[in-house]
C-alpha positions as CSV (number, residue, x, y, z in Angstrom):
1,X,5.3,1.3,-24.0
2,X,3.5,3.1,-21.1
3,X,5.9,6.0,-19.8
4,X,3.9,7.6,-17.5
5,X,0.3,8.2,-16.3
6,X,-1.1,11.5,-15.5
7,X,-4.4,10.9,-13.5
8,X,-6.0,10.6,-10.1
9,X,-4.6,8.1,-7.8
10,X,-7.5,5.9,-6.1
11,X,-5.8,4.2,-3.8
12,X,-1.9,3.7,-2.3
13,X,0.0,1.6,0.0
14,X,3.3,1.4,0.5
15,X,4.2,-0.7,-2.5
16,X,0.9,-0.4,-4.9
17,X,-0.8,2.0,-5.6
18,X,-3.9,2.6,-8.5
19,X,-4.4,5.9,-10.6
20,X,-7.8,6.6,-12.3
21,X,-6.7,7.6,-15.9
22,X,-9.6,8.4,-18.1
23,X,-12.0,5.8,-16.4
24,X,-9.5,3.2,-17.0
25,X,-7.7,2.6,-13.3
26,X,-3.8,1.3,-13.4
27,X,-2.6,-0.9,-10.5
28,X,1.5,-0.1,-10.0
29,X,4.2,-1.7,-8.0
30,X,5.8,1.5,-6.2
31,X,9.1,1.6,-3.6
32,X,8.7,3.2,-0.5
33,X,10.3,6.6,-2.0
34,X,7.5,7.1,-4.5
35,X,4.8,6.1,-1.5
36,X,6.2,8.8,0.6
37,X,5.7,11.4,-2.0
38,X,2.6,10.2,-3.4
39,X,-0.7,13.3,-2.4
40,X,-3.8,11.5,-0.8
41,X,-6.5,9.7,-2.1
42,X,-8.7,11.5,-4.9
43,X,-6.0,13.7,-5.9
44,X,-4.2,14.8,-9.2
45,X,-1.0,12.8,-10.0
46,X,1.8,12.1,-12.3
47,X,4.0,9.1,-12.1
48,X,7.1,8.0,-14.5
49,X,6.2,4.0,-15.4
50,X,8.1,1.3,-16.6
51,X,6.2,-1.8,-18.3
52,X,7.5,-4.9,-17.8
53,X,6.8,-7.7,-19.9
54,X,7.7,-11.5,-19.8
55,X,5.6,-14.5,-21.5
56,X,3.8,-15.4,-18.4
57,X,3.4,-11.6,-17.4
58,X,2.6,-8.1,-17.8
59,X,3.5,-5.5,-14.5
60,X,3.5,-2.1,-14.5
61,X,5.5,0.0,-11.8
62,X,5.5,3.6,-10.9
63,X,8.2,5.9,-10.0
64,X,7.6,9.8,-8.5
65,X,10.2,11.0,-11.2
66,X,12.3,10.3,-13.6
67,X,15.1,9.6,-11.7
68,X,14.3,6.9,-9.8
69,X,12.7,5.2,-12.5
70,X,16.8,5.6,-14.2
71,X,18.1,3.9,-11.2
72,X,15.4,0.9,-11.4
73,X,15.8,0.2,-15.0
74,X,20.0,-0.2,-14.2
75,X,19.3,-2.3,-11.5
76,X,17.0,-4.9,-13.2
77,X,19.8,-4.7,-15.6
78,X,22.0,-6.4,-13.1
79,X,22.2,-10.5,-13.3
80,X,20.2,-12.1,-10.4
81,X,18.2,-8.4,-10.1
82,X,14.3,-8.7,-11.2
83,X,11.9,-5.7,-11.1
84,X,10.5,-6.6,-7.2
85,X,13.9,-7.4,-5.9
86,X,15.0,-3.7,-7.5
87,X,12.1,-1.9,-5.6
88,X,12.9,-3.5,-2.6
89,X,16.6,-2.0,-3.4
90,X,15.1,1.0,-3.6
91,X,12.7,0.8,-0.5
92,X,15.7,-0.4,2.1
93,X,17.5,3.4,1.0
94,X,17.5,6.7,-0.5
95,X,18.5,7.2,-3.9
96,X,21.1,9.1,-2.3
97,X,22.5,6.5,-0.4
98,X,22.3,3.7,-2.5
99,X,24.0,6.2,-5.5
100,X,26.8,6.9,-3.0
101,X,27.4,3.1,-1.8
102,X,27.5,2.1,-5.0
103,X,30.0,5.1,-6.5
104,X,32.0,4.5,-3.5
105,X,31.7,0.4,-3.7
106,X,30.4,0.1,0.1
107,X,28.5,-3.3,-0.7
108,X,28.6,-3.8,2.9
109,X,25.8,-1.0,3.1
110,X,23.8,-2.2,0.5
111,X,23.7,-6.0,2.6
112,X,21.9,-4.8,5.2
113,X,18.7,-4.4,2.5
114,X,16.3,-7.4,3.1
115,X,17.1,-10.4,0.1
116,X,20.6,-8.7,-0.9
117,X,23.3,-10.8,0.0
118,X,27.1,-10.4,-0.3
119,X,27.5,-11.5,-3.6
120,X,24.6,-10.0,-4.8
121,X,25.8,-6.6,-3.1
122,X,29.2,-6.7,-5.0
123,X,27.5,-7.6,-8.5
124,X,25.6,-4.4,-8.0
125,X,28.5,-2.4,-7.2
126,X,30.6,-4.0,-10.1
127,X,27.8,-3.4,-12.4
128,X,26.4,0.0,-11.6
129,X,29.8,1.5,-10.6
130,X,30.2,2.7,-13.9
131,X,26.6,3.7,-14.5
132,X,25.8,5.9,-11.6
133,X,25.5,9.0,-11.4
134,X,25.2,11.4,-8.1
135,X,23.0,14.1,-8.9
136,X,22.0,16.7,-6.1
137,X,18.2,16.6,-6.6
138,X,17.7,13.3,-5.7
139,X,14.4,12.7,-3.9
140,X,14.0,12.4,-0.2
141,X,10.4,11.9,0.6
142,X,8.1,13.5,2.7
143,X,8.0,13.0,6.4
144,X,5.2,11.0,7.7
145,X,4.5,11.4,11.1
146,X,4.7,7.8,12.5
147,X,1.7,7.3,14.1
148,X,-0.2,4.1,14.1
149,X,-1.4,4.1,11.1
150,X,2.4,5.0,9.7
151,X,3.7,2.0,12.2
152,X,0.9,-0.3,10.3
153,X,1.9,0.9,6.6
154,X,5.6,0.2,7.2
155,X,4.4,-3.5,9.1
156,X,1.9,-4.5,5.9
157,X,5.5,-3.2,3.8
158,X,7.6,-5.5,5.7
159,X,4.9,-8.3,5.1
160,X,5.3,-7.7,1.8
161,X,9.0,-8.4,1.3
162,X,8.4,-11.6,3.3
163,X,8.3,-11.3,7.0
164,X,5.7,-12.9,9.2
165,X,3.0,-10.4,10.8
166,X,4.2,-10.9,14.3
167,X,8.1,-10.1,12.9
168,X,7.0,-7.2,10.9
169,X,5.4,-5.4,13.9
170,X,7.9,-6.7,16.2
171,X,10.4,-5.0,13.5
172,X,8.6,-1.8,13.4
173,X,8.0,-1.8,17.2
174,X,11.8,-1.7,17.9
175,X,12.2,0.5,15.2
176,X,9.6,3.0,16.9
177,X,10.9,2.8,20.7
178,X,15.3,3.0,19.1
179,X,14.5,6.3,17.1
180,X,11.1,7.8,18.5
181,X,7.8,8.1,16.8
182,X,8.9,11.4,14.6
183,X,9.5,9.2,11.4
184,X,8.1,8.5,7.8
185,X,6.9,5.2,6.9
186,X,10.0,4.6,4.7
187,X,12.3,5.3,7.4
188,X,10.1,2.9,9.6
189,X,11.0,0.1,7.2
190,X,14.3,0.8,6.7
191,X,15.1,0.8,10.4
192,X,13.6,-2.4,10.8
193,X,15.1,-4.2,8.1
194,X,18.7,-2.7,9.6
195,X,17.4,-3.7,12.8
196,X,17.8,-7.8,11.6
């Protein structure tokens, strides 16, 4: 099993991203928490990974640390929970917050995440109550400044968990002129998908 990749990243987006390692360039799924701490183009990186395998498929997906890789290998544990659904759990909130809805069973919170739905929600919290830990170095991200080319990362994001073009920037437009232009690319996304 791959377990992580030390290498140079070639290219990101806010859920993909390729790392060059030894000539041989990986393509990973990534949340929105890993994109914001990924370094630009051409540099040195180091991802966590998690290979998952199925008879019609192989994907690989990449986690800035260890933790966050933890919390993605309890949620794809969860009934109803694959591996894209979990990275969109983990794109629609900090680890933070979605270690603290879940410890304090506030599925409510966790419904306002794109594709989670009530029941859903409460599985997760039934499931994971037990399993989660709150630890105080959980990772917050960088902050992007949300220029343009921020406002048309979090749009192609949105795109990606199924909205339409004209929703998605729509979404992030609203998003923008609510909370100002001060604001990552994750938390973009997250206010739009709250914004529904």
């Amino acid at each position: 099993m791959i377990t992580h990749l030390r290498g140079t990243l070639l290219s990101k987006s806010p859920t993909h991203a390729v790392v060059d390692v030894g000539g041989v360039g990986y393509g990973l799924a990534i949340s929105l928490i890993t994109f914001d701490q990924l370094p630009p183009a051409s540099e040195a990186v180091h991802l966590s990974t998690y290979l998952y395998v199925r008879e019609d498929r192989m994907e690989l997906f990449g986690f800035a640390d260890e933790e966050e890789r933890e919390v993605f290998e309890l949620l794809i544990g969860v009934s109803g929970i694959g591996p894209h659904s979990a990275l969109t759990v983990l794109s629609g909130m900090t680890l933070r917050d979605l270690q603290e809805a879940i410890l304090q069973e506030r599925a409510t919170e966790l419904t306002a995440i794109k594709g989670i739905g009530r029941k859903t929600a409460e599985r997760l919290v039934l499931d994971l109550k037990d399993k989660v830990r709150l630890s105080a170095s959980v990772a917050s991200g960088a902050a992007l400044d949300a220029n343009l080319g921020a406002s048309e990362e979090a749009a192609k994001a949105l795109m990606t968990l199924g909205y339409t073009a004209p929703a998605a920037r729509q979404a992030v437009g609203k998003a923008v002129e609510k909370h100002g232009t001060d604001l990552s690319v994750q938390q973009l996304i997250k206010l739009a998908l709250k914004g529904r």
